[in-house]
N, C-alpha and C positions, 0 to 999 in steps of 0.2 A: 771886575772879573767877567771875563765872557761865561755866556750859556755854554751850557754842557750835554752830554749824553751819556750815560754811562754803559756800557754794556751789560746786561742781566749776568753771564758768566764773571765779570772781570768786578768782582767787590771784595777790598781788602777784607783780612780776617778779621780785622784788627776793629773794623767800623761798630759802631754799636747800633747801627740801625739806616738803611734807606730812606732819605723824605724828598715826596716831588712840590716844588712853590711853584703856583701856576699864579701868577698875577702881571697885570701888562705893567705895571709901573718900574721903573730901574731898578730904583733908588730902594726899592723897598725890595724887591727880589735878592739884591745884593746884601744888602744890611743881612735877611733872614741866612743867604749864604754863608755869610762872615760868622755871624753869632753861631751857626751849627756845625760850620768845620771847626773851630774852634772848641766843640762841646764829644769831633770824634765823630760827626755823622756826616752821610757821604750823600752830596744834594746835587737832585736834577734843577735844572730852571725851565721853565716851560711861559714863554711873553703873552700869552693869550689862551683862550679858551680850546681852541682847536687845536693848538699844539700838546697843549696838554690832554687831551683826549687821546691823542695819538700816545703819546709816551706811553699814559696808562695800558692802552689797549695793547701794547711791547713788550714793558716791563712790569714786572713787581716792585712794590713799594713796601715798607713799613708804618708809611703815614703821608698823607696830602695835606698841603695848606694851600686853600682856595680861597682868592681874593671874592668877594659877591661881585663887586662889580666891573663888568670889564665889557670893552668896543665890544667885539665878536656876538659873546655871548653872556648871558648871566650865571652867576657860579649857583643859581640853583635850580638854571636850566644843567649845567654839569653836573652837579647833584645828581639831579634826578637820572642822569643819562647814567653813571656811575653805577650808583645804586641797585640801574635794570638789572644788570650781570652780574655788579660783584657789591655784596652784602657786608662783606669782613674789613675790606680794607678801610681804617680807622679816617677819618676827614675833617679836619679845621677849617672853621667856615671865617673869614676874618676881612671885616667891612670898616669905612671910615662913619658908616652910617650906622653908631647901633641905638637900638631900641628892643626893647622885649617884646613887642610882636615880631621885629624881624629873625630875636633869638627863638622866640617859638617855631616861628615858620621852619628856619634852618634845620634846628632839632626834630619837626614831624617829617621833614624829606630826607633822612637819614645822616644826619651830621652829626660826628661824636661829641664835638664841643665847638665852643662859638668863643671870638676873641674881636675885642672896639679898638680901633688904631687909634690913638699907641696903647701897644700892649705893653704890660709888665714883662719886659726878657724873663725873670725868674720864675714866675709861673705859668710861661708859654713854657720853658725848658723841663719844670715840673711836672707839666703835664703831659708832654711829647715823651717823656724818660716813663712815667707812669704807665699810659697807652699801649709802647711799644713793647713793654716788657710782660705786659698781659697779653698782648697780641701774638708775640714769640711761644708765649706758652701755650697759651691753646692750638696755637700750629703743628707745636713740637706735640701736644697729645694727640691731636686728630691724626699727625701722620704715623705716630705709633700705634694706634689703636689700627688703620688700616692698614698700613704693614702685617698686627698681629690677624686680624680678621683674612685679609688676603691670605695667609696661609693655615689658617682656621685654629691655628693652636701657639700658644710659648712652644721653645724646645720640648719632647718630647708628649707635651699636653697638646690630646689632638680632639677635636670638636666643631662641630658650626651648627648645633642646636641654638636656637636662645637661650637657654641657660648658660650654657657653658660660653657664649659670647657674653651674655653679664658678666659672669665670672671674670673672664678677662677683661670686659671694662673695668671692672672692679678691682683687681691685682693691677692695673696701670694707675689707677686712681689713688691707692694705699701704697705701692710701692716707693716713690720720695720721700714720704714721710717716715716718722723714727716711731707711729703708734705701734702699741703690741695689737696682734692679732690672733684671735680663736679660729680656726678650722674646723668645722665637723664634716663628719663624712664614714661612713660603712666602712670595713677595713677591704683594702684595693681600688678604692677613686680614686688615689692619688694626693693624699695630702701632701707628702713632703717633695711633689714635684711642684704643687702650687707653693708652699713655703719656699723651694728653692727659685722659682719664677719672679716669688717677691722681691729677693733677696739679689737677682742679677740684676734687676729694672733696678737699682736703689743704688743709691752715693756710696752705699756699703761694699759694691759690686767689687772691689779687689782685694775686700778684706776677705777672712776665715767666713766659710757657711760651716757651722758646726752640728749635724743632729744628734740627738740624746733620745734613744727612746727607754724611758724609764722602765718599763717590763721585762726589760732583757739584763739589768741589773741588779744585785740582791740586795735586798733593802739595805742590809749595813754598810755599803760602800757607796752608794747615792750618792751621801754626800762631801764624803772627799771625792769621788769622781768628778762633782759639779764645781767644789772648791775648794779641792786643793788638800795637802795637809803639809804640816813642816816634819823638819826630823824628829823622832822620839815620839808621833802622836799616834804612830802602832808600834808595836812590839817588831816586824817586819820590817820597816820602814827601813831604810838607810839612806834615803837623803829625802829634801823638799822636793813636793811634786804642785806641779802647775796642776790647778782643775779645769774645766769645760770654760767655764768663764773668763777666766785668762786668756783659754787659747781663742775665744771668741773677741775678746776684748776692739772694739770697734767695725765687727761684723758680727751676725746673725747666730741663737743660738734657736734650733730648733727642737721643742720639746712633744715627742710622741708618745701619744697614752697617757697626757698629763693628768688624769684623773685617778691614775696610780699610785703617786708621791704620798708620801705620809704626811700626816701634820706635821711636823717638825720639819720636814723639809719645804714644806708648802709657807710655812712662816720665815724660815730664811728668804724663799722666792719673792716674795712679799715684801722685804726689804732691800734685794736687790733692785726690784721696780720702782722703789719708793723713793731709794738714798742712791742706787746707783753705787752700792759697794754692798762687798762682805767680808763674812771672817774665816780666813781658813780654818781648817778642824787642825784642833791643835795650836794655832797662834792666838795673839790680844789684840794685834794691831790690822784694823782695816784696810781692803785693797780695793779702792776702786775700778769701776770700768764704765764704758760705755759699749752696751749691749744692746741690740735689736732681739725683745722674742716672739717669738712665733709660736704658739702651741695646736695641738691638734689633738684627736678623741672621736673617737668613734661611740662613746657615753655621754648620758645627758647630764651635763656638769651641773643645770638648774635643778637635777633632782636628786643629784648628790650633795647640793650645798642644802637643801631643803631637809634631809634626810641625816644631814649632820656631819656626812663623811668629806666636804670638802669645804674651803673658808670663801663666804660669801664677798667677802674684802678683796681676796684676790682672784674670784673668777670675776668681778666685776672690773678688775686692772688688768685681764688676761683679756676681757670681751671689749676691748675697746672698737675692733671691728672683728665683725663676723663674716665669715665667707661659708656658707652650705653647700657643700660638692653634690649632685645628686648622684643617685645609682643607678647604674649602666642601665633598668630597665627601667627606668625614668628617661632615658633619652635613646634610645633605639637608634636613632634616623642618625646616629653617629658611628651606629656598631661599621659600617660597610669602609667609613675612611679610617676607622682605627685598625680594620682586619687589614687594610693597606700600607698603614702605616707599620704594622706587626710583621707584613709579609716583604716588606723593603730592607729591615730590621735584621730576621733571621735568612733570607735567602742570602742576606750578603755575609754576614756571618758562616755560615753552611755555604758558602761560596756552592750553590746550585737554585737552578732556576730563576735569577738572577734579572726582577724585572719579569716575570713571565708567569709568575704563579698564581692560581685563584680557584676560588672553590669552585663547582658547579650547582645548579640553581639547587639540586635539592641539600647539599650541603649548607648550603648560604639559607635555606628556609628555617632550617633545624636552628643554624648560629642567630638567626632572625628571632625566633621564636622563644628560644632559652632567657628563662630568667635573673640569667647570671647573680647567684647571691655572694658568687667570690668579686663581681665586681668586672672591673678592669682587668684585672689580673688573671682574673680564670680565662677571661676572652686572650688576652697572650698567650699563656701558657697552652691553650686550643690553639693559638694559630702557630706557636713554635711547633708541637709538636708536628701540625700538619706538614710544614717546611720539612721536619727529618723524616716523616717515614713518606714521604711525595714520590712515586718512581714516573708519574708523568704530570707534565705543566697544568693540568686540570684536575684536582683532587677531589675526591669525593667522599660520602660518611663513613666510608670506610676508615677516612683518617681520626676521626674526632674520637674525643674520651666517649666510654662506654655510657656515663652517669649522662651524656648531653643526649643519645639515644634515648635512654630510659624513661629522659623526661620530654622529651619529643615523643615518647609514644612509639619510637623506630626500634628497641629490641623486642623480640620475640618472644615471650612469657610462656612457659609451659609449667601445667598442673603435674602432681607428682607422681601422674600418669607417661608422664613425655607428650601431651597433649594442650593442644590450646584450651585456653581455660574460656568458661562461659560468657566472659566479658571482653570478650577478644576483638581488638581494635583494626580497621577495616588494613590499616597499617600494617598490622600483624598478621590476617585473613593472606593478604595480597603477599607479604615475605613469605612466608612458611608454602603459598603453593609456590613459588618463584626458587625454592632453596628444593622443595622434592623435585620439581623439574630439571634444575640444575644437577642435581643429583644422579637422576635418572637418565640424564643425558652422558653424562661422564660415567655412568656404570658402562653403559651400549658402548661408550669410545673407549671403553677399556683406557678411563681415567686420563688420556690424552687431550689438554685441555683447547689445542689449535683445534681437533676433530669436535669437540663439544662445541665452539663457540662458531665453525662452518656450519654446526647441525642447528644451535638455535636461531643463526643467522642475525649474529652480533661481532661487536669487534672483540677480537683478543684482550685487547686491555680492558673492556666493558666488562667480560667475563673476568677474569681477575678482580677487578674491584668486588664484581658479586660476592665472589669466594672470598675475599677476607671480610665485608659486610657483612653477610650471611652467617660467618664463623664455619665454612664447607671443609674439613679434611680431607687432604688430596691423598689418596692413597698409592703406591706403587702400582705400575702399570703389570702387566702379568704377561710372561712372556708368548708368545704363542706358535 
């Protein structure tokens, strides 16, 4: 068979892996050809040192087999020249000369494994099929982790703190796998978007995501909600109902506020983790499934199990992995692309401003500042609101909740004098003469707010914002 080329674009689907043989001899180039089309892989031939430099520096490989010795050059002068650039790609060093200082040698200047002519075909193919298939994998994570990094979040999970970049290494990491995972997290970080994250990265991805969050159920119906009941096992009933588990049955079932459930129920979940089946309420006969679960809590389940109220057996089969979401003011230096991502969200929703919308600095100081204890979700719910009552592309404090003022120290406190009170903050000093001015200006305009805002020599909509900021009532103009 003659030398070949392949094209980097042009590799069947079908191949199980790229291998370049650089060696000047035929007979052996060929032989290595035959035995690996044969095995499904799709082979460059490269007759000497130099040619195969070139290939390399072309194309991508899955795996090199280099002869040591050849005219040109020595394959651990190509080693080494290999190695400068590229670290990753896996290299068979294969000599008619072996000896264990040569295998050392090869091994310290970067060669995955070392083979003495003749080799065993079965464990050259054993470990080429080995190799390759660890190599594909760690490709395939590195380029999903930079994918996810590149755009600094999973769907709707938005971040590029460190933490929340662990996190997501950490959700790419657990998500193949079938472990159960614990969530904590304050209520509004977002757990059941990182459980839903797990749940799309995973072989599960076209099954059912099912969430269940226990608190919103009353205790007596739990657990036919979770599994099921037949006819006759309420008074109500009239026919079999499928529970949570069912409908999950080979996808994801996620449990929020798991530290809610009762004992009785918490001892069934415990057997679902365990046997991978249960027992409808109401039936004799076991149904099994294969369930992923996820649970999550904003409680400290170790000191609920300490305390008695929860079973140490199955928080210990619920924490197979832990993931800690921290809180919003834990990571600040993400509030600015989540208010971006909030403001792409609802302007297109509210089809206005569309693309154009943003706080101005001292709004963005206040949202800066705040210690968000709702979370994530209070900072949404701040920036939906700003999007609906926005009347120009630049919004200002005038739009945010009153309580985000309060605690920025931006409302105005008065004593039950109608007076600033003795500990009145320089914030407060500076509004309260800023709102008598305004005031006193729109009295003289006979309330006419275009004549106020020529007289304080500001723009109309500056003045506007004052007046809903301020809380200013615009009174009727008076005729004259």
């Amino acid at each position: 068979m003659s030398d070949r080329l392949h094209p980097e674009g042009i590799i069947p689907s079908s191949t199980r892996g790229r291998i370049l043989v650089i060696d000047d001899e035929s007979d052996i180039r060929e032989s290595l050809e035959t035995l690996l089309d044969l095995e499904g892989y799709l082979v460059d031939l490269a007759p000497n040192a130099t040619e195969g430099l070139d290939r390399l520096a072309r194309n991508a490989y899955d795996l090199v087999l280099l002869d040591l010795m050849m005219p040109d050059r020595s394959g651990m002068d190509v080693l080494e020249d290999v190695r400068a650039r590229d670290t990753e790609t896996p290299i068979f060093l294969i000599t008619a000369y072996g000896s264990i200082d040569v295998a050392v040698d090869a091994l310290k200047h970067g060669a995955t494994d070392y083979f003495s002519k003749p080799w065993d075909n079965e464990k050259l193919l054993r470990e080429i099929e080995r190799v390759i298939a660890k190599r594909r994998l760690e490709r395939e994570n590195v380029q999903l982790k930079r994918a996810l990094k590149q755009r600094y979040s999973f769907p709707n999970i938005v971040g590029k703190s460190d933490r929340m970049l662990r996190i997501f290494d950490l959700v790419t990491q657990v998500a193949p796998s079938r472990a159960t995972v614990l969530i904590n997290g304050e209520t509004g970080t977002g757990k059941e978007l990182i459980a839903n994250a797990i749940h799309a990265y995973s072989s599960r991805a076209d099954q059912p995501f099912v969430p269940f969050n226990t608190g919103s159920v009353p205790p007596d119906l739990i657990e036919s909600t979770l599994f099921g009941h037949v006819k006759g096992a309420f008074t109500s009933a009239v026919a079999s109902r499928k529970g949570y588990f069912e409908v999950a049955d080979r996808g994801t079932i996620f449990f929020d506020e798991i530290g809610t459930i009762s004992a009785e129920t918490q001892a069934k979940l415990l057997r679902v983790i365990q046997e991978r089946e249960f027992i409808p309420v109401g039936a004799n006969d076991p149904v099994r499934v294969d369930v992923r679960i996820i649970a999550a809590t904003n409680a400290d389940l170790k000191k609920l199990v300490d305390e008695g109220k929860f079973r140490e057996d199955l928080y210990y089969r619920l924490n197979v992995i832990n993931i800690a979401l921290p809180p919003l003011r834990d990571r600040k230096e993400d509030i600015p692309l989540l208010i971006e991502h909030f403001f792409q969200k609802y302007t297109q929703e509210n089809k206005k401003f569309v693309g154009r919308l943003k706080f101005d600095p001292e709004a963005m100081q206040i949202l800066m500042d705040h210690q968000w204890p709702g979370n994530v979700r209070e900072l949404e719910n701040a920036v939906e609101r700003a999007v609906v009552l926005a009347s120009h592309d630049t919004v200002g404090a005038e739009v945010l909740p009153e309580h985000l003022l309060h605690s920025s120290g931006m409302a105005i406190r008065r004593d039950e004098t109608g007076q600033l009170p003795a500990d009145a903050s320089l914030f407060e000093v500076v509004a309260d003469f800023e709102r008598r001015t305004i005031l006193e200006q729109l009295e003289r305009s006979n309330w006419s707010q275009t004549e106020a805002a020529q007289a304080l020599r500001i723009p109309l909509s500056t003045l506007n914002q004052k007046i809903k900021r301020l809380n200013i009532e615009i009174k009727r103009r008076v005729a004259g």
